[in-house]
N, C-alpha and C positions, 0 to 999 in steps of 0.2 A: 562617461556618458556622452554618446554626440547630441552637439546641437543639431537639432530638424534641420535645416540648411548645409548642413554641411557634406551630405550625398552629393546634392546637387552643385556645388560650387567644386568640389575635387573631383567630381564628372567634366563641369568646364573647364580646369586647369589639365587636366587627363587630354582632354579632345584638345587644347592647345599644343601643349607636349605631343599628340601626333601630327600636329600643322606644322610643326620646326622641326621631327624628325623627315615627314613624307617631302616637305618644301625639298632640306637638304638634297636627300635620295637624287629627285627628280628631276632637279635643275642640273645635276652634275651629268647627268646621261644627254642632257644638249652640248654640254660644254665639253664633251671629252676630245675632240680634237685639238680644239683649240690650248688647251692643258697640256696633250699631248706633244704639242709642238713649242709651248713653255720650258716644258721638261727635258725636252730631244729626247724621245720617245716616240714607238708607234702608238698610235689610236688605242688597239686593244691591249696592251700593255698596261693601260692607265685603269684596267680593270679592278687592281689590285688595291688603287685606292680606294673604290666603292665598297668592294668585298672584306676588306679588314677590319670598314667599320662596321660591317654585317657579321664578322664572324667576333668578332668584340663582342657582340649585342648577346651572339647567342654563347658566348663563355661564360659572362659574367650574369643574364639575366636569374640565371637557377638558383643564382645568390641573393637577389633581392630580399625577394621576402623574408630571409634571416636576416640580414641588415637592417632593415625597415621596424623588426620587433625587434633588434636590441637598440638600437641607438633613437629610433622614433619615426614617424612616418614623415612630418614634417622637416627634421633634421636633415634627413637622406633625400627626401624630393628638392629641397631647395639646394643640398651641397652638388646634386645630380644637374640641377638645371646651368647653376653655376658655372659645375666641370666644361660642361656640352658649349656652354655660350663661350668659356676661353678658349677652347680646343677649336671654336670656330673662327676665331682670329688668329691664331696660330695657323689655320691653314691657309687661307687668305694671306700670308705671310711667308709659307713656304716657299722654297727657292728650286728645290731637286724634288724627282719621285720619291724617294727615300723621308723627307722629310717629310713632307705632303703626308705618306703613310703614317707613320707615328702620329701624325697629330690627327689623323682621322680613327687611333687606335683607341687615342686620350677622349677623343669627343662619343667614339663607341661606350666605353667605362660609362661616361653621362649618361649616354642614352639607355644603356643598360637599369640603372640602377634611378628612371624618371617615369616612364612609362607603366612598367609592370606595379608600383608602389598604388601609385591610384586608381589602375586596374582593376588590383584584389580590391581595394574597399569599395568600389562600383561594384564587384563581385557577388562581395558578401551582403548588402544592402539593398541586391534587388530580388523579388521573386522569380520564380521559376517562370510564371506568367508574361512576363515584363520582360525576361532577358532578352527576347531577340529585338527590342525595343532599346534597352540603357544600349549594347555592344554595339548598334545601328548609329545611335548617338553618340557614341564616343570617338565613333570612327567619320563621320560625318566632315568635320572641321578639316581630317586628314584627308580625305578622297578629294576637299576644295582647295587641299595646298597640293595634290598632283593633278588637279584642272589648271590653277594657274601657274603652277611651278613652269612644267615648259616653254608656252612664251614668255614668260619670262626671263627665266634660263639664256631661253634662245638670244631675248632682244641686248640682254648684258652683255651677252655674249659675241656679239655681230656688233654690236655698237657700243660697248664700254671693256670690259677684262671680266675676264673669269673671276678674279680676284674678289669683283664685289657680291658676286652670291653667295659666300660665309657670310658676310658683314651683314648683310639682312638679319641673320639670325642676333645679331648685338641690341637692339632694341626689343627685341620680342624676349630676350630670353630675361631681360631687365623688370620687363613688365611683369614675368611670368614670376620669378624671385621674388618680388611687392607681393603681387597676391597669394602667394604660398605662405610666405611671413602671416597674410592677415587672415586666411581662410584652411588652412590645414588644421588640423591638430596633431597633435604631437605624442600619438597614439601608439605605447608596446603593448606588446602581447606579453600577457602573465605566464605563460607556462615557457620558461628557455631551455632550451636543448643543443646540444654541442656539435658543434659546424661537423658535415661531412666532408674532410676533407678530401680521404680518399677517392671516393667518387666524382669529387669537382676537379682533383689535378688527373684523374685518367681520360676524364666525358672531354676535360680542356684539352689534352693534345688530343686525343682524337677527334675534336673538332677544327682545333689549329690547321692540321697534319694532313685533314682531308681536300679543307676549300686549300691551301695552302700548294697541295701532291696538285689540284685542280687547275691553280692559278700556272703553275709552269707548264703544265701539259697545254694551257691554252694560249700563254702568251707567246710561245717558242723561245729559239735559242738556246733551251735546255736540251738535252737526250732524252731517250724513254723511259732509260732504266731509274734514273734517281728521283723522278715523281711516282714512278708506278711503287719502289719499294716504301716510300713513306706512305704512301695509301697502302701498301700494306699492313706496315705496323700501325699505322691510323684506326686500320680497324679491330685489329687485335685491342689497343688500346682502350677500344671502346669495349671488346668484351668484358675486356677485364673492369672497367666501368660499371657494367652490369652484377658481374659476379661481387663488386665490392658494394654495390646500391644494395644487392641480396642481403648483405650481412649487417646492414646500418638499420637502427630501428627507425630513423628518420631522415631515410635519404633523399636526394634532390633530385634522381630518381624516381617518378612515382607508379610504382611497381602493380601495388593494388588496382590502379584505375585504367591504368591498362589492358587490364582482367574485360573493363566494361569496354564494350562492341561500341557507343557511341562515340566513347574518347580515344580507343585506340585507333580507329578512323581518322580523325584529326591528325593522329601522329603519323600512322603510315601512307595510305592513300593518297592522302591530306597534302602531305610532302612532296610526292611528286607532282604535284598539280602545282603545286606554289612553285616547285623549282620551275616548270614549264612556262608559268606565266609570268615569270621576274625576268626569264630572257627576252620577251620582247622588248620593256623598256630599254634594256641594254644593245639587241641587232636593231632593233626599227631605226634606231637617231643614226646610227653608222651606215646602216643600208642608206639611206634616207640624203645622208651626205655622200660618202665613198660612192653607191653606186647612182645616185638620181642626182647628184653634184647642186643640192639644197645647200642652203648658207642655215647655219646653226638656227636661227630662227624662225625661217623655213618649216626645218624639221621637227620643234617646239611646235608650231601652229597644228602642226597635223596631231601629233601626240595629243593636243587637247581636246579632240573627238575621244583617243580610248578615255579616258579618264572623265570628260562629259558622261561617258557610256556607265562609267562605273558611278559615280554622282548622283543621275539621275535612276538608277534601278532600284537605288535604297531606300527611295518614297513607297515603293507599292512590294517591296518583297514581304511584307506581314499578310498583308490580303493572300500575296499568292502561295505562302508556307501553310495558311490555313485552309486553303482550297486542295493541296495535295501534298501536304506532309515533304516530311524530310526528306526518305528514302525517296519516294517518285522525281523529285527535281533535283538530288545529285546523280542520278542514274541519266534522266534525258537531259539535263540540263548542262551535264558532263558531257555529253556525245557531242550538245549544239555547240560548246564551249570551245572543244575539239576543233570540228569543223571551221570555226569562226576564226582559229591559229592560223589553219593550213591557208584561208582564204589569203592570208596575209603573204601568202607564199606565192603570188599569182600579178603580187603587182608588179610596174613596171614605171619607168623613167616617163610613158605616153601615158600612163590608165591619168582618167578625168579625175582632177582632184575631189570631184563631190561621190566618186565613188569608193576612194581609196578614204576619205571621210567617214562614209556609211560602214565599209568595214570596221576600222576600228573603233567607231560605235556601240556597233552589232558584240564586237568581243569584249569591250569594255560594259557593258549590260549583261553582257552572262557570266563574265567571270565576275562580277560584283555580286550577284545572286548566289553564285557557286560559293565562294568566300564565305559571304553570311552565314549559310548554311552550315558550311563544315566547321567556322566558329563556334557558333549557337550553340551546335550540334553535343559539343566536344562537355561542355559544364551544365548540360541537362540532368545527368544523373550523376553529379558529382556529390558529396554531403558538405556542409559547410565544415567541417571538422579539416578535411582532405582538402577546399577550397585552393590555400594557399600553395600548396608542395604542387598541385595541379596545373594551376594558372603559374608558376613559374617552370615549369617542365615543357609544358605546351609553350609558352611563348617561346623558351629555348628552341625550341625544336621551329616553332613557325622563323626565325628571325634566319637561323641555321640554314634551312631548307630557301629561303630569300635571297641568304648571301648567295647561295651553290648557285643559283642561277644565273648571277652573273658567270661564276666561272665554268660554267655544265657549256652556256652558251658560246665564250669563248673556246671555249675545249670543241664543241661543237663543230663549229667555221674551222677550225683548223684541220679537225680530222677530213669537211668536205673538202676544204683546200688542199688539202696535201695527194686525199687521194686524185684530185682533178690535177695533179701535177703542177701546183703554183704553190706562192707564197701564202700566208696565212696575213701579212703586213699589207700585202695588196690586195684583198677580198674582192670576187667576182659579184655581178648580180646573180647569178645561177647561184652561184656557196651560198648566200642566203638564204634564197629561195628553199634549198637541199635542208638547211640546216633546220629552220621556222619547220618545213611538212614531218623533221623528226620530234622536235620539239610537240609539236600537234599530238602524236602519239604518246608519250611521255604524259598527256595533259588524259587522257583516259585511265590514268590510275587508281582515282577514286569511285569512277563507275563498275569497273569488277570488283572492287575492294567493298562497296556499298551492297552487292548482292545480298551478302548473306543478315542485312541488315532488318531488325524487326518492323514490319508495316507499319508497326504505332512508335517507334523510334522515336521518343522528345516531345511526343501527344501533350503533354502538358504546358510546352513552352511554347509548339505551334499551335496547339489549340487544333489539332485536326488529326480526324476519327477516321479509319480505313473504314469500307462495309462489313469487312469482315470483323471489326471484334467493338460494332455497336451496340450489341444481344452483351449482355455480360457473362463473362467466360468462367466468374466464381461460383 
């Protein structure tokens, strides 16, 4: 039986757990040159360590929740916070790219298996009423570690070593381990069921295999042929994933809720929106540097307009879900969203800093709205029974679709670079430019995807009634 308090205290340890994974992310995208030239490496090169612990996140998240019911919730949150906090001294420590990755694979594992734990039981303990309220709250703490993450970032970076943005993470994650000890419980699930493994060693190389085929086709150096064939069998792999989730009575997979239009939204749609909008963190610091010749914290200060943008939209998106529902504000709000990419495609080394400010504002406010939405969206019509296999299938897939942005965006600049007859190490302002207006397009995939979406679509969670089915239709 939980204590009354204890929703709300593994809601605050939840929303912390996103301030040390989103801080990580954010600060490493100011600091990649500077890394890069640690390592002797190019710039886009050092992609690889962002993405591994992204594609870490999305192998191992689908495991959680069977981790979590057999060994206890408490057990696994705090061994998880633990992992994340060594792995981030460990990186801080690296010496080569090579090592650097590894130890951003170990602090992936962490992350992996810190986040989604406290999730579900926010999950399961909120009404349908309330959700788009707890997911706004949880996420809240996170959107304020990617406002200050980049000057931040930036100022370490320009005026102390890359080095020390792990070490930040050494006393937060000390703190967070105290109160997991005094505020978790230590909660299994009665009913156990036998790991799927089949399905988690095929979804795992074809998630490897894919951001993996991605990462060479964007860093160069490699040929064509031997990232295009691993994305090939990457995705065979995955079918076969599918065909073995078919045969599991409890796979990690979750096959049923897919079935439902509200969740399979989140996964398809959904996915390429997130992949479109994980690339600008990754082109904007480099364009920002490489072509506008900003000193890393510089190009942090601007970053903190997107991410202001996304910050401040999550105080009034409830008012505005309940004045027009789900489906109407991923449809236009996906177009503005759109638009707001491409904007970013238009700056230049002269545009007036308070204009290139207002833009990514303007796109940091619509993709924070877009987000919520196609979150929310996804566990409106989930049943609590299904909860768990859902909310680790969807994070898999949201963390997945995260990482690929990084390498979608590298892969990106290089195919503009190559066809503009340059190097992909020396990126033009134009490659950027070319690349952000494709990107923009990529970012309209949940607006056709959302058509055939029902007018009262999550009517319960947003609280808002189309005119069409205010008359009762039984």
């Amino acid at each position: 039986m939980h204590h009354p308090r204890s929703p709300l205290y593994v809601t605050s340890l939840i929303a912390a757990a996103f301030f040390m994974e989103n801080l990580d992310g954010t600060i490493i995208a100011t600091a990649l040159p500077q890394m890069a030239r640690s390592f002797h490496v190019g710039a886009v090169n050092l992609n690889i360590g962002m993405t591994a612990y992204m594609i870490t996140l999305a192998v191992f998240i689908p495991i959680s929740g069977w981790v979590a019911d057999r060994f206890g919730a408490r057990t696994v949150f705090a061994a998880a916070i633990a992992t994340f906090t060594l792995a981030s001294l460990l990186c801080a420590m690296a010496g080569s790219l090579t090592q650097f990755t590894l130890m951003r694979i170990l602090q992936g594992i962490g992350g992996a298996m810190m986040v989604p734990v406290g999730r579900l039981v926010v999950l399961r303990s909120t009404p349908k009423e309330e959700l788009t309220k707890a997911i706004a709250y949880i996420t809240w703490p996170g959107l304020a570690a990617l406002v200050i993450g980049p000057p931040i970032g930036g100022f370490i970076t320009t005026y102390a070593s890359w080095h020390w943005i792990f070490l930040l993470n050494l006393p937060l994650g000390l703190i967070a381990i105290v109160l997991t000890l005094l505020w978790v419980e230590n909660v299994r699930s009665d009913e156990q069921h036998p790991f799927d493994w089949l399905t988690f060693l095929f979804a795992g190389l074809a998630s490897t295999g894919i951001v993996f085929a991605l990462e060479k086709l964007g860093s160069g150096g490699t040929r064509w042929p031997l990232p295009v064939s691993i994305l090939a069998l990457s995705l065979l792999s995955g079918a076969f994933a599918i065909l073995a989730a078919r045969r599991s009575p409890a796979s990690l997979i979750d096959l049923e809720s897919l079935r439902l239009k509200s969740y399979s939204l989140s996964v398809y749609g959904a996915s390429a929106f997130r992949i479109s909008v994980g690339v600008l963190p990754f082109l904007l610091p480099l364009m920002f540097q490489e072509a506008f010749g900003l000193s890393a914290f510089a190009s942090g200060l601007y970053l903190l307009a997107l991410f202001g943008g996304d910050l401040s939209m999550k105080s009034i998106v409830i008012p505005i879900l309940r004045r027009f529902g789900f489906r109407r504000i991923i449809i236009v709000n996906g177009i503005i969203t759109a638009v707001s990419i491409a904007l970013c495609a238009i700056l230049g080394p002269h545009t007036p800093s308070v204009v290139i400010l207002a833009v990514l504002f303007f796109h940091g406010c619509s993709r924070s709205l877009e987000f919520t939405c196609l979150t929310t969206l996804a566990y409106t019509e989930i049943p609590p029974e299904r909860m768990s296999r859902a909310n680790g299938f969807l994070s898999a897939v949201m963390q997945l679709s995260i990482g690929m942005g990084v390498a979608v965006g590298a892969v990106t600049l290089r195919i503009v670079a190559h066809s503009r007859g340059h190097s992909a190490a020396l990126p033009q302002l134009q490659d950027f430019h070319i690349a952000i207006f494709c990107i923009a397009a990529l970012a309209l995939a949940p607006v056709f995807d959302s058509l055939s979406l029902a007018p009262d679509a999550g009517a319960a969670t947003s609280g808002h009634l189309p005119q069409e089915i205010l008359t009762p239709a039984e």
